[in-house]
GUVOKE-538666 format. One record per residue (C-alpha): x, y, z. Coordinates in steps of 0.25 Angstrom, whole numbers, plus 5000, padded with zeros to 4 digits. Each point is the difference from the previous one (the first is absolute). Layout:
<sites>
[[X, Y, Z]]
...
</sites>
This chain:
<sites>
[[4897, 4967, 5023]]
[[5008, 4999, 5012]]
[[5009, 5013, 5005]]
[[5011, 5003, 4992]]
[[5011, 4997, 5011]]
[[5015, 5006, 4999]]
[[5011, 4991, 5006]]
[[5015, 5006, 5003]]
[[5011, 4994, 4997]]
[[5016, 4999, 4997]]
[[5011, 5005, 4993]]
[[5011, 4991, 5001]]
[[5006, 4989, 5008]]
[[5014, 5000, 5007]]
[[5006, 4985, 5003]]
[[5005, 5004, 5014]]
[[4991, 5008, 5008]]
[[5004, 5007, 5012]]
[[4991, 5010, 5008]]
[[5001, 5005, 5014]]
[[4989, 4991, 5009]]
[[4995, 4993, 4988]]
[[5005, 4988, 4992]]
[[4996, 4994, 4986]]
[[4995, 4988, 4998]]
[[4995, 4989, 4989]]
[[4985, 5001, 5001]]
[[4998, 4986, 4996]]
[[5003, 4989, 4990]]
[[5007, 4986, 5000]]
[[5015, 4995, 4999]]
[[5001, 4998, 4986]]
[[5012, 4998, 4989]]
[[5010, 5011, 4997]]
[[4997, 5007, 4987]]
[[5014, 4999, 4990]]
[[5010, 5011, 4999]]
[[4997, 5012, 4992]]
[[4983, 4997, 5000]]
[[4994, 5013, 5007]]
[[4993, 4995, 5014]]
[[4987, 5008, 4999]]
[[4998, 5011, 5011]]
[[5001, 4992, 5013]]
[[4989, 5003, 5010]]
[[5004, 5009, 5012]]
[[4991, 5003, 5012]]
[[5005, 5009, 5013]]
[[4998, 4997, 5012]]
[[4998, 5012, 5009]]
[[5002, 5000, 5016]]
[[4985, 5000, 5006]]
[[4998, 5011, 5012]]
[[5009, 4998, 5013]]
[[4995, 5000, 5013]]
[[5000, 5012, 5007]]
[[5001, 5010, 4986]]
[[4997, 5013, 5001]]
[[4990, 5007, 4989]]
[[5013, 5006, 4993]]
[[5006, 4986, 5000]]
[[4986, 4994, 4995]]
[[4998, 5008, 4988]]
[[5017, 4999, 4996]]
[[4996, 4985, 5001]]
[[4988, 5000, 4992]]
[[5006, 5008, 4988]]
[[5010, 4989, 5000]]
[[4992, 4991, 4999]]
[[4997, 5006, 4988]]
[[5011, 4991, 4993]]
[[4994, 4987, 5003]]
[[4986, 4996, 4995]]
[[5002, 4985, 5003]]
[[4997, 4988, 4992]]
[[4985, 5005, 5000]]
[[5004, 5012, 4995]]
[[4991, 5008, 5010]]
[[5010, 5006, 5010]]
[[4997, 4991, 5011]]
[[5011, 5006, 5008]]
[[4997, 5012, 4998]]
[[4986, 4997, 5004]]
[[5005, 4998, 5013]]
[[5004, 5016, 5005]]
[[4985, 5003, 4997]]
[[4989, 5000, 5012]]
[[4989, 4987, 4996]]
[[4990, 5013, 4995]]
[[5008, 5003, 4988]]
[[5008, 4986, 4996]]
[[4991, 4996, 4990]]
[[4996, 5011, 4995]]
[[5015, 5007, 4996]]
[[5001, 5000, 4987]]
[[5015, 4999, 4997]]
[[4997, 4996, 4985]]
[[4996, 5015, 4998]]
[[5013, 5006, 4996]]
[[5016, 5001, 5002]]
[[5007, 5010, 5003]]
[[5013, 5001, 4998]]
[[5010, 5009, 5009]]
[[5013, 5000, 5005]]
[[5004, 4994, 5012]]
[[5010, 5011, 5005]]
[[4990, 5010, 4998]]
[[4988, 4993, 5009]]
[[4997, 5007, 5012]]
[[4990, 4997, 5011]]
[[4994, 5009, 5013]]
[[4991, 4997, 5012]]
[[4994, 5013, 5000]]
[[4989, 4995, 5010]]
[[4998, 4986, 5008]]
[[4995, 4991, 4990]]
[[5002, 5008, 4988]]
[[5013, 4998, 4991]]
[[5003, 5008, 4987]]
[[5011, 4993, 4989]]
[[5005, 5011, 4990]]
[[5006, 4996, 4987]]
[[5007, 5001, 4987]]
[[4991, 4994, 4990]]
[[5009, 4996, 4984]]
[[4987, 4992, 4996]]
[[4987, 4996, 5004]]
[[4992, 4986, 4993]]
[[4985, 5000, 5000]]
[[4990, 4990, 5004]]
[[5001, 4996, 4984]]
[[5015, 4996, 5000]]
[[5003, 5013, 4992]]
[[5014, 5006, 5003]]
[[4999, 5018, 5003]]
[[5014, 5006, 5003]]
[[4999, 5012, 5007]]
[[5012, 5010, 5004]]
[[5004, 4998, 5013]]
[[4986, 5005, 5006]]
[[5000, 5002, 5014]]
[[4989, 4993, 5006]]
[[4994, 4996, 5016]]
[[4993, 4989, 5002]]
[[4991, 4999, 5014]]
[[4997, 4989, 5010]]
[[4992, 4998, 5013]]
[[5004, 4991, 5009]]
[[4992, 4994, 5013]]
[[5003, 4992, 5013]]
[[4992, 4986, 4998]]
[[4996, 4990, 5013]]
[[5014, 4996, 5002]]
[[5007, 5013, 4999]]
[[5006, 4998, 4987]]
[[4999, 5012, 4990]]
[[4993, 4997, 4986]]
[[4997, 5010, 4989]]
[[4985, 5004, 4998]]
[[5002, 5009, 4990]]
[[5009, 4998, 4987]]
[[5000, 5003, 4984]]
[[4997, 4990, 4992]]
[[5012, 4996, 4992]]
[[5015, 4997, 5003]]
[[5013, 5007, 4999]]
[[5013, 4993, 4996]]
[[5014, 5008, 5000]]
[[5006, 5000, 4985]]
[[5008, 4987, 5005]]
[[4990, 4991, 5004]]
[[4990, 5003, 4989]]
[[5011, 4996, 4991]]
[[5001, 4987, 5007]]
[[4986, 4999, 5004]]
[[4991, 5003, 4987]]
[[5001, 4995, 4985]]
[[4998, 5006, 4987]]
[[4990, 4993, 4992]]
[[4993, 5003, 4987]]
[[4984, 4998, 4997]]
[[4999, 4997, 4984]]
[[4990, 5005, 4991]]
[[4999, 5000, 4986]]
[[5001, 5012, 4991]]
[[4988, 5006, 4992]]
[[5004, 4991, 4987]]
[[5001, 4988, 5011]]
[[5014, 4997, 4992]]
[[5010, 5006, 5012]]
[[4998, 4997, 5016]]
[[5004, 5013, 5008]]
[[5006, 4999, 5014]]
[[4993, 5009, 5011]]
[[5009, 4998, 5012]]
[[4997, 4999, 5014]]
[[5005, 4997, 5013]]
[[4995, 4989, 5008]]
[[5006, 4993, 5013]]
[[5009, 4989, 4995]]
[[4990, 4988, 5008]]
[[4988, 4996, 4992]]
[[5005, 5006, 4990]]
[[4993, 4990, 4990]]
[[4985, 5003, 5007]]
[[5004, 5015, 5000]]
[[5002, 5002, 4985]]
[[4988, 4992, 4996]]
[[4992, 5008, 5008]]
[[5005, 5013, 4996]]
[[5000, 4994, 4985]]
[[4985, 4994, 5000]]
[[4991, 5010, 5011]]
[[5010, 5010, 4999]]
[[5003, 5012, 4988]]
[[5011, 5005, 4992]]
[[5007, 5013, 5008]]
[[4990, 5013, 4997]]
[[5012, 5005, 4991]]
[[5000, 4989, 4990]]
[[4984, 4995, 5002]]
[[4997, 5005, 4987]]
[[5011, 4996, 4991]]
[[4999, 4985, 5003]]
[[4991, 4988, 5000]]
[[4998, 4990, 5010]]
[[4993, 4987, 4996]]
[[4995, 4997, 5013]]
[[4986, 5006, 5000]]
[[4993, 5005, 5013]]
[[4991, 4989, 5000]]
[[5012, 4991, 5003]]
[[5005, 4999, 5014]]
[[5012, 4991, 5007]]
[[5001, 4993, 5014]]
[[5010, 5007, 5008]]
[[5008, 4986, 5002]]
[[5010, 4996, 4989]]
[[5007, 4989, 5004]]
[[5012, 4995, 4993]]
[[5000, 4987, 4995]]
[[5014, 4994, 4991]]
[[5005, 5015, 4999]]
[[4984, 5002, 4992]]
[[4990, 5012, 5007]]
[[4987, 4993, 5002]]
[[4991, 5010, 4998]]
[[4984, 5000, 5002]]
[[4991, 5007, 4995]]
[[4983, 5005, 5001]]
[[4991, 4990, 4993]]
[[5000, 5013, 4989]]
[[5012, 4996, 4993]]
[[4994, 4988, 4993]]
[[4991, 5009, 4990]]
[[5012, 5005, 4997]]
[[5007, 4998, 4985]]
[[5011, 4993, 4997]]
[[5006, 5012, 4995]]
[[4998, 5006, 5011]]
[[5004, 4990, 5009]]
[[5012, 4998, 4992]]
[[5005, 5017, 5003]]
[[4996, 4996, 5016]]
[[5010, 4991, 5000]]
[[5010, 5008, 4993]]
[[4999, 5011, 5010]]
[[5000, 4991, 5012]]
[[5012, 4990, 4994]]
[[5009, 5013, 4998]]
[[4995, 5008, 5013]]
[[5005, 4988, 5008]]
[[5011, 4998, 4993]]
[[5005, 5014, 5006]]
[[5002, 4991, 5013]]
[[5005, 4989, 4996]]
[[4988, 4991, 4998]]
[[5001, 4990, 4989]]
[[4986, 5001, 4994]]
[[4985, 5001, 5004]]
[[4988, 4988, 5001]]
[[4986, 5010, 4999]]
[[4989, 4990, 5006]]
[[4987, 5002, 5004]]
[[4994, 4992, 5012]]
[[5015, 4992, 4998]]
[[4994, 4996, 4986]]
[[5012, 5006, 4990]]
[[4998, 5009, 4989]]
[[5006, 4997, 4988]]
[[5009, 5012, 4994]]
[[5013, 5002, 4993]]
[[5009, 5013, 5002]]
[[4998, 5010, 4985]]
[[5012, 5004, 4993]]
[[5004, 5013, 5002]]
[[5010, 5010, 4993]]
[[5013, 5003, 5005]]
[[5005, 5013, 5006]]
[[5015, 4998, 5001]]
[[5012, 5006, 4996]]
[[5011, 4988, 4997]]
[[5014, 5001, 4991]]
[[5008, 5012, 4996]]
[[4997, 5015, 5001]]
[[4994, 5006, 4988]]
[[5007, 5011, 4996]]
[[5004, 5010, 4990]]
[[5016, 5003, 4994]]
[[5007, 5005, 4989]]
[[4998, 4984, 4993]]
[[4986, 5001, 5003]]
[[4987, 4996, 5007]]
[[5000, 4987, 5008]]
[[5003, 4991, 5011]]
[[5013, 5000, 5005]]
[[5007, 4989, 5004]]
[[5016, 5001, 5002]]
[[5003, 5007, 4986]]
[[4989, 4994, 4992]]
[[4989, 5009, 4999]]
[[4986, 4991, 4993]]
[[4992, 5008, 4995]]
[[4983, 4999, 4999]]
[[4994, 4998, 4986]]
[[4996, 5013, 4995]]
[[4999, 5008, 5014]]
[[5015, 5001, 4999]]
[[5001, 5005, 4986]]
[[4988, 5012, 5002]]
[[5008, 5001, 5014]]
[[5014, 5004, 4991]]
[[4993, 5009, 4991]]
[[4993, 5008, 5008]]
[[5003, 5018, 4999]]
[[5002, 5004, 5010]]
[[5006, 4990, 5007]]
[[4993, 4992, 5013]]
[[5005, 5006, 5015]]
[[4990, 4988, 5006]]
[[4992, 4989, 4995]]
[[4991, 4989, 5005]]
[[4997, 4988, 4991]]
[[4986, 4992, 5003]]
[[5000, 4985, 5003]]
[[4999, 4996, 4987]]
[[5010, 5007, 4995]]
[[4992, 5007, 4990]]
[[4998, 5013, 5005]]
[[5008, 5009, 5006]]
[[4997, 5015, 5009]]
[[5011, 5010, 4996]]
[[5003, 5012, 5005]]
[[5011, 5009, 4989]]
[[5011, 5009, 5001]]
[[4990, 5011, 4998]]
[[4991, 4996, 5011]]
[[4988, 4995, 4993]]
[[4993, 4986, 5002]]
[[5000, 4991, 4988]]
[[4994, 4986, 4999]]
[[5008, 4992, 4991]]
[[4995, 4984, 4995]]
[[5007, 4990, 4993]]
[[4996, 5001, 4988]]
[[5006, 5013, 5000]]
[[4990, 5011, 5003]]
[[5006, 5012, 5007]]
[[4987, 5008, 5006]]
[[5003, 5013, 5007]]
[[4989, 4999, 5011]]
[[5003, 5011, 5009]]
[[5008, 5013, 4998]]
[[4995, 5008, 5014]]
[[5014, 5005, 5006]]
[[5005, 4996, 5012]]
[[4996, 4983, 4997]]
[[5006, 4991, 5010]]
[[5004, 4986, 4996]]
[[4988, 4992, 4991]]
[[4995, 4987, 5006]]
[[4993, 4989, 4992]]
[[4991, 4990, 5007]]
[[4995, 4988, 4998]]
[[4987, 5003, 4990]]
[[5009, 5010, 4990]]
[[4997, 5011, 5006]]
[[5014, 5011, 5000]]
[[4996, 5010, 5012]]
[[5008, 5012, 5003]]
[[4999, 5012, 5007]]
[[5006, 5014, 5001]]
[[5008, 5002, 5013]]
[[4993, 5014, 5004]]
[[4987, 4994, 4997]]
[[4999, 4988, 5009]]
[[4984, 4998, 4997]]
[[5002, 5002, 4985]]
[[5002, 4985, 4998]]
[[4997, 4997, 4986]]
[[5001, 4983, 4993]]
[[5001, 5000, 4984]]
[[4996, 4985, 4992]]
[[5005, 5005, 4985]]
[[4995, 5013, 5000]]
[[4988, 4999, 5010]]
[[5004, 5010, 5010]]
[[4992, 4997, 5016]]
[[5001, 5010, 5010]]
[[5001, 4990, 5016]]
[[4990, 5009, 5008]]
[[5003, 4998, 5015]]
[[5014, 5002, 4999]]
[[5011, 5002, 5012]]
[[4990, 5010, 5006]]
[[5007, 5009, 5009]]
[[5013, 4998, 4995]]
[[5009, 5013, 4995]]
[[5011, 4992, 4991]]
[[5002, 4987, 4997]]
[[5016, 4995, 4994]]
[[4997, 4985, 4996]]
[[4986, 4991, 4996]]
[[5001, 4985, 4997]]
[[4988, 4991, 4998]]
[[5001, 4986, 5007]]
[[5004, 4989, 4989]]
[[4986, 4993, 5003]]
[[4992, 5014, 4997]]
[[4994, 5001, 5013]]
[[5008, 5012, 5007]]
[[5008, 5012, 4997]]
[[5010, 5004, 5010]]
[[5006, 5015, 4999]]
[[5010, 5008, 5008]]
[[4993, 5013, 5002]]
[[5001, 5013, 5009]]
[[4988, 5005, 5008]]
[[5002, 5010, 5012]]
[[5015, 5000, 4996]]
[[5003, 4985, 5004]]
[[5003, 4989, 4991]]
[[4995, 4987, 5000]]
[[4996, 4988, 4992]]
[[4985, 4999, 4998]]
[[4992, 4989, 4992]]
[[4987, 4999, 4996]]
[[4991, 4990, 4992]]
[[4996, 5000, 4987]]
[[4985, 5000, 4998]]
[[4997, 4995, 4984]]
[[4987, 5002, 4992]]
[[4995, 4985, 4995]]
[[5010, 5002, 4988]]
[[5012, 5001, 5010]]
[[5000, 5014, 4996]]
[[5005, 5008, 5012]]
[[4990, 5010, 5004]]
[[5004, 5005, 5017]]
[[5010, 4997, 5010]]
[[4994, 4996, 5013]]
[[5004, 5007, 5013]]
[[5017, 5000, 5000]]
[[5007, 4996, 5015]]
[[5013, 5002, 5003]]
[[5010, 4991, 5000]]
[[5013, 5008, 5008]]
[[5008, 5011, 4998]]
[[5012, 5001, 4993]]
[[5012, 5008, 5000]]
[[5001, 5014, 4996]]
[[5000, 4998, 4985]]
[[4994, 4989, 4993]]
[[5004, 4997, 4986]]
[[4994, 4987, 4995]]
[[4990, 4987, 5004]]
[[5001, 4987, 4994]]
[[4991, 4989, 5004]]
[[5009, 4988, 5004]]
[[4991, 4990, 5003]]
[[4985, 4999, 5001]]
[[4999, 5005, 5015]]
[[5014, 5010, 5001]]
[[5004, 5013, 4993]]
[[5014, 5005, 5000]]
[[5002, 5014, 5000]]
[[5013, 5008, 4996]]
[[5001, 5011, 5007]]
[[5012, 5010, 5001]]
[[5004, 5011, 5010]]
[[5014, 5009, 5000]]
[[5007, 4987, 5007]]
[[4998, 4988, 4993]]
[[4988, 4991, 4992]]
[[4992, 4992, 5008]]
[[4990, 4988, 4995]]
[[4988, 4999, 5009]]
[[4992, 4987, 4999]]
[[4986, 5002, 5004]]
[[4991, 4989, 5002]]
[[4984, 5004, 4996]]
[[4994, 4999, 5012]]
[[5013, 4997, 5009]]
[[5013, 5006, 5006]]
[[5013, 5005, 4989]]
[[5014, 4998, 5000]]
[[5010, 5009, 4996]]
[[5015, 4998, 4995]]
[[5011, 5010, 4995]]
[[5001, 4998, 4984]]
[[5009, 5005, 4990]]
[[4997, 5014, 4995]]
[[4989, 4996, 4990]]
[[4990, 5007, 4990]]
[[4992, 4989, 4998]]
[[4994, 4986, 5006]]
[[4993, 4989, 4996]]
[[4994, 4987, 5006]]
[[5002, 4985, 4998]]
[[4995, 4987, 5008]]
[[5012, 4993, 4995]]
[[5015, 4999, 5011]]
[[5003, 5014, 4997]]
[[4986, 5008, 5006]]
[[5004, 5013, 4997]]
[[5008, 5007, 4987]]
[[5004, 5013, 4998]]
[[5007, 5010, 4990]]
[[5011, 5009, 5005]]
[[5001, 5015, 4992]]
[[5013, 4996, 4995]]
[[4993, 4986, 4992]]
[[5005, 4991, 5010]]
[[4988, 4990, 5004]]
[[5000, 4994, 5013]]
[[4992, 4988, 5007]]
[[4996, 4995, 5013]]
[[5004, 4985, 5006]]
[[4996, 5000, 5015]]
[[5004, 5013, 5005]]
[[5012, 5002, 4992]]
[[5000, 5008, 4986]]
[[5011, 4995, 4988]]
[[5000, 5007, 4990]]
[[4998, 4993, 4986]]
[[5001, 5008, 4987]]
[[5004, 5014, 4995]]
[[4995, 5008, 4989]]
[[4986, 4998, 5003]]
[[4991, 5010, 4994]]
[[4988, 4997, 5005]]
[[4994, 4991, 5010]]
[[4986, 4994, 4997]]
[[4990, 4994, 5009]]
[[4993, 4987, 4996]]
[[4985, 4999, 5005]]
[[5003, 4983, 5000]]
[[5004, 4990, 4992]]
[[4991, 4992, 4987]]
[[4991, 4989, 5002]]
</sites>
């Protein structure tokens, strides 16, 4: 099979793009008809355009210009410009694909120490790998080294340079996407997001080829499925054709089962649908292959929050609080009472930790099994297989799932770490995410779930780390299927960090709150204040809903 190439790319787009000697510009496309009010326009398709070296440039003024032109790979997406500042001995072979790193720009110093030699030091915030994968790193000082050389006509060119590019914080923002590769989950049932970064121009050929000769990210390999086998490879070219990726692939795929070609083509509709592409046409030698996308299960969170008050268990909606047949009524009875819960996507089981601390796993049908007394238990989490996991705060390692009364140690279980305050499995089963300490600094790591071939879990794989939070986290919630939120509280204020897996966070000032939950619905982010008053987030603004809420409960998605 052929290499498995990485490919960069972008974060966001900005409408208006102004830089100091570069301009953005439409890479290609006709005149066509406006699109009606309120219909979402896609991600528009920017390409910078970078000055190319001036006559008469010193070697400092050649490499500042060659970083720059960093920010403009050009409609071929192969830095053309940037090409430009390298002597002919090294232009072809500078590999700029190779990583990004990620600085900031007021911090970049160069130095001339010699004739012909020029050193940039940086700020590195972030680096991205030859594979797309996104690494945020705490403002490393880092220096990178060139060598430059006279050629015939007296103009300096660098001779020696690293592969790989930098981009200020800015510019990466404007210059590379965020896209997400989708595989299938170990019941192939839910499609999992691994994100990447890839620069915004081919976007279309760069995804298929991280998706069909490319893997998932090492952190989640084992976790997931991929239905494109080895055997199976794609031509770099993917045109677009009607708003529909035409995508070729090797002679291999026509042994392939319709089963399996119908999971391909779930993968590759949904990955291209991450940058704006309609759908997919898989052909081989231009002849189609006949596939339809498979159905798969829902993770989101939509309507009310699910909560607990002195009228009961259910979802609240103004001063109506519904109720879930069965849960609800176990839920009301319970001694001691609930200080958090997490209902599963059916609705039909629930991970409670009580008031005295201990782990219960409560169904429907009104069995109240106490599953785990250890003291210290953080808040219990439920996946997508039944499975209630929880773990005692002191004891970060000791992660234990129960199925009735089945009780499963996790070997492989946040090594290294001293403390952890919050666990919460993804809603698809695939990844646990974690607020832990290690070496006195917390940050959110996540690892994947590896599952035996009942789906029971047996290890984590090797965690990463996602970011640092403030000095005290309290709780994680899983908002949506690629961002956690994390409350996290210090003597001034609350504070909400969005973290994206396998991208940058945001942070806002919240309300004084105890606990948070997540939701794909118009308000992201909900939260219960110590005094019962429950809180959610609409944009950037935080309104406050309800009082006397006594517990808020987190829902790993919706029936169906």
């Amino acid at each position: 099979m052929s290499a498995r190439r990485g490919i960069l790319s972008s974060i966001l787009v900005v409408a208006a793009l102004v830089l100091s000697a570069c301009a953005g510009l439409p890479t290609g496309g006709p005149v066509n008809e406006g699109r009606e009010a309120g219909t979402d326009a896609g991600t528009p398709d920017f390409s910078f355009v970078p000055d190319r070296p001036q006559p008469g440039s010193s070697p400092e003024q050649i490499v500042e210009g060659f970083i720059r032109a960093g920010s403009g790979p050009g409609p071929g997406a192969d830095w053309e410009t940037a090409r430009l500042f390298l002597a002919p001995s090294i232009r072809e072979t500078w590999l700029p694909e190779a990583s990004v790193t990620v600085d900031l720009l007021g911090d970049r110093q160069y130095a001339a120490p010699t004739t012909g030699a020029v050193s940039l030091s940086l700020v590195s915030v972030a680096t991205i790998d030859a594979a797309g994968s996104y690494e945020p790193s705490d403002a490393v000082e880092t220096t990178l080294g060139f060598e430059l050389a006279q050629q015939d006509d007296g103009e300096w060119r660098i001779t020696e340079a690293p592969d790989g590019i930098v981009l200020d914080r800015d510019n990466f923002a404007r210059v590379f996407h965020r896209y997400s590769l989708m595989y299938f989950d170990p019941t192939w049932q839910y499609l999992v997001p691994d994100v990447r970064w890839f620069a915004a121009t081919n976007s279309a050929a760069r995804i298929t080829a991280a998706l069909v000769d490319g893997s998932p990210s090492s952190w989640l390999a084992e976790s997931v499925l991929n239905a494109f086998p080895e055997s199976v490879e794609a031509q770099p070219s993917v045109p677009i054709e009607s708003g529909i990726a035409q995508v070729q692939l090797s002679a291999n795929a026509l042994n392939l089962d319709q089963a399996t070609l119908n999971r391909m083509q779930t993968q590759l509709t949904a990955s291209l649908a991450t940058a704006s592409v309609a759908g997919a046409q898989m052909s081989v030698a231009s002849a189609p292959l006949t596939a339809e996308p498979v159905s798969t299960r829902s993770t989101r969170v939509t309507g009310p929050p699910l909560v607990e008050t002195t009228d009961g268990f259910g979802f609240l909606s103004g001063d109506e609080l519904t109720p879930i047949a069965g849960l609800s009524d176990t839920m009301t009875s319970l001694a001691p009472r609930p200080v958090s819960i997490q209902v599963s996507a059916q609705r039909d089981l629930a991970a409670v930790r009580l008031a005295d601390g201990s782990v219960a796993r409560v169904t429907a049908d009104g069995d109240v099994t106490i599953v785990d007394a250890r003291p210290g238990l953080v808040d219990p989490s439920v996946d997508a297989q039944g499975f209630v996991w929880s773990v005692p705060r002191d004891r970060p390692t000791d992660v234990e799932v129960f199925s009735g009364t089945d009780r499963l140690l996790v070997a492989a279980a946040w090594p290294g770490a001293t403390q952890i305050t919050a666990m919460a499995v993804s809603r698809d089963g695939t990844r646990v995410a974690a607020l832990v300490q290690s070496g006195g600094t917390p940050s959110v790591w996540i690892a994947g779930i590896v599952r035996d071939a009942e789906n029971q879990p047996l290890r984590l794989g090797a965690p990463i780390v996602l970011g640092a939070v403030a000095e005290t986290g309290t709780g994680i919630a899983w908002v949506d299927d690629t961002t956690v939120a994390v409350l996290s509280v210090t003597p001034e204020n609350s504070m909400v960090t969005e973290q994206l897996v396998g991208g940058p966070s945001t942070s806002t000032d919240a309300p004084g709150a105890v606990a948070i939950a997540g939701a794909t619905s118009v308000s992201t982010v909900r939260l219960r204040a110590d005094d019962g008053s429950l809180y959610v987030k609409r944009g950037s603004n935080w309104a406050r809903t309800a009082i006397g809420i006594l517990v808020l409960s987190t829902q790993q998605g919706s029936p169906g």
